[in-house]
PASEBA-1860 file (N, C-alpha, C; in nm, 3 decimals):
! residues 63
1> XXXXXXXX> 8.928/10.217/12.145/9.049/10.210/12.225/9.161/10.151/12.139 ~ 9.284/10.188/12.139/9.390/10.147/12.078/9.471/10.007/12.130 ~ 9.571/10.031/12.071/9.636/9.901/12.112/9.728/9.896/12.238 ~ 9.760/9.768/12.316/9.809/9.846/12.453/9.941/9.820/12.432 ~ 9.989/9.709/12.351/10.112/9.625/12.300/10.165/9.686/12.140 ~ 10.217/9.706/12.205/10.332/9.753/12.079/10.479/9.679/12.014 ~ 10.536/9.675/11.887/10.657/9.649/11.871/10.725/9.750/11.782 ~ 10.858/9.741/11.821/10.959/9.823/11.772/10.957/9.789/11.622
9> XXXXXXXX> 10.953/9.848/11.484/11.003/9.799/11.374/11.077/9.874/11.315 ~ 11.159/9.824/11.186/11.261/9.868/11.111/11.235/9.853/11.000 ~ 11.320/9.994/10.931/11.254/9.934/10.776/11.383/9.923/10.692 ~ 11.410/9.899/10.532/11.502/9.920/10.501/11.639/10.017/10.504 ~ 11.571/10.148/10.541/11.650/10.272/10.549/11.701/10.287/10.690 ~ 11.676/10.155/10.750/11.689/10.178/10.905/11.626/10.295/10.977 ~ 11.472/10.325/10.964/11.452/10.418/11.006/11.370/10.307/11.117 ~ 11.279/10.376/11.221/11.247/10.328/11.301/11.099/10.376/11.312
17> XXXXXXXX> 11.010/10.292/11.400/10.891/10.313/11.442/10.813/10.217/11.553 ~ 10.695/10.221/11.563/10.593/10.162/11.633/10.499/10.106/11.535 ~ 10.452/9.982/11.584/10.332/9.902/11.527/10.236/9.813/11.606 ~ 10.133/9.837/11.603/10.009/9.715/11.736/10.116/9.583/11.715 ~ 10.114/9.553/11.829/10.178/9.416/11.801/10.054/9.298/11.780 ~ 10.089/9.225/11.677/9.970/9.119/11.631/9.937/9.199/11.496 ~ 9.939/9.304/11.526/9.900/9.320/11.348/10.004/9.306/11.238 ~ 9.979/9.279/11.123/10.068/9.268/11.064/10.149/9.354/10.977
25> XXXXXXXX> 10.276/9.371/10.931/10.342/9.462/10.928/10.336/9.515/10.757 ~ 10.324/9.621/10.701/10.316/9.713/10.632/10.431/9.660/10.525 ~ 10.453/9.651/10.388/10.602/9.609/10.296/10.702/9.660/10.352 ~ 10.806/9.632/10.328/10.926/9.685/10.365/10.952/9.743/10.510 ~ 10.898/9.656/10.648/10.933/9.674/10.742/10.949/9.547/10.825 ~ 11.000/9.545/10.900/11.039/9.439/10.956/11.075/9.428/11.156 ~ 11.055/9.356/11.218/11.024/9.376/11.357/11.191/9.381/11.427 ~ 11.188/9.481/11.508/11.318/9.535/11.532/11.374/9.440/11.670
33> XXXXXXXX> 11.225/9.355/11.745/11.294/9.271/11.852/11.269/9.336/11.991 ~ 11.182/9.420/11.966/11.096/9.489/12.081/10.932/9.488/12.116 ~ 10.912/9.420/12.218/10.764/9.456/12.245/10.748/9.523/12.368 ~ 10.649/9.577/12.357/10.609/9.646/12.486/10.546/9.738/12.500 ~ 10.522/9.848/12.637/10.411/9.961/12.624/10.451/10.060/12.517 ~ 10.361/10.205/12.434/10.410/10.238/12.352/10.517/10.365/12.402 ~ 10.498/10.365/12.551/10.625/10.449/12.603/10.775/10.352/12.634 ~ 10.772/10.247/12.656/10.854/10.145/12.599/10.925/10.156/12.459
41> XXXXXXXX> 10.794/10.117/12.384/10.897/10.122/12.242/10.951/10.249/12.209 ~ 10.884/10.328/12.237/10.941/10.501/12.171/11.035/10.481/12.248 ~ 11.077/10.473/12.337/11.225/10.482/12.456/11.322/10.410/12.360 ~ 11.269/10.293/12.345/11.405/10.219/12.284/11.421/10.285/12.146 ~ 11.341/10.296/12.107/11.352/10.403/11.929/11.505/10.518/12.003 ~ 11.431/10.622/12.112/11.509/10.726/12.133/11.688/10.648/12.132 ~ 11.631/10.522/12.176/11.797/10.456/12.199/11.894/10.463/12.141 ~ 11.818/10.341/11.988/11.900/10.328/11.905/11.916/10.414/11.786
49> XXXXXXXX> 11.796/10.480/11.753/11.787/10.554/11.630/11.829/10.719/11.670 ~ 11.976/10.716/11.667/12.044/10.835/11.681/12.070/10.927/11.589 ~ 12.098/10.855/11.483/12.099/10.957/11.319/11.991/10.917/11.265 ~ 11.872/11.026/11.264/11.755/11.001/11.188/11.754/11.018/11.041 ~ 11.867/11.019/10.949/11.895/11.044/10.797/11.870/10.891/10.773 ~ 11.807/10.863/10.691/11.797/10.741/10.589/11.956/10.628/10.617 ~ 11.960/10.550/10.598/12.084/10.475/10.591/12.133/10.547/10.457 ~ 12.081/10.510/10.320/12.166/10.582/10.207/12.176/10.661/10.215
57> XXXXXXX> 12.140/10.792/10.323/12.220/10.907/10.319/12.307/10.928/10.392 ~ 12.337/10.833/10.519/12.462/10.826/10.574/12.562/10.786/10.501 ~ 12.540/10.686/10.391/12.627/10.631/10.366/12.742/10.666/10.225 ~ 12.620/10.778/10.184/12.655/10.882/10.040/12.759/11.006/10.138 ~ 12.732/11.010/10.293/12.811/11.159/10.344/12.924/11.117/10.392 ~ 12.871/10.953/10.411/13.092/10.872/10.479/13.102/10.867/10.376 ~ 13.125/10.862/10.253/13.191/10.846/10.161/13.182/10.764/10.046
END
């Protein structure tokens, strides 16, 4: 059986995901300030993570 608790994380590129909450997190990611079911966290993902391009590639197309 999987995990029932989940948290939102972030990584450098501002991309977004899910992780068991309690386990510990993978290099270069970091906890976005969300826990909860994993239809919870995917919701809030759908929220905030609107441009799914890398941060440096947003930031090479503004200019």
């Amino acid at each position: 059986m999987g995990a029932s608790t989940y948290r939102v994380v972030v990584n450098d590129a501002e991309q977004y995901s899910i992780w068991p909450a309690g386990a510990d997190l993978p290099p270069g990611w970091a906890d976005a300030g969300m826990t909860g079911s994993q239809d919870d966290c995917l919701a809030r993902i759908d929220r905030v993570w609107v441009d799914l391009r890398p941060a440096g590639v947003r930031a090479r197309l503004a200019g």
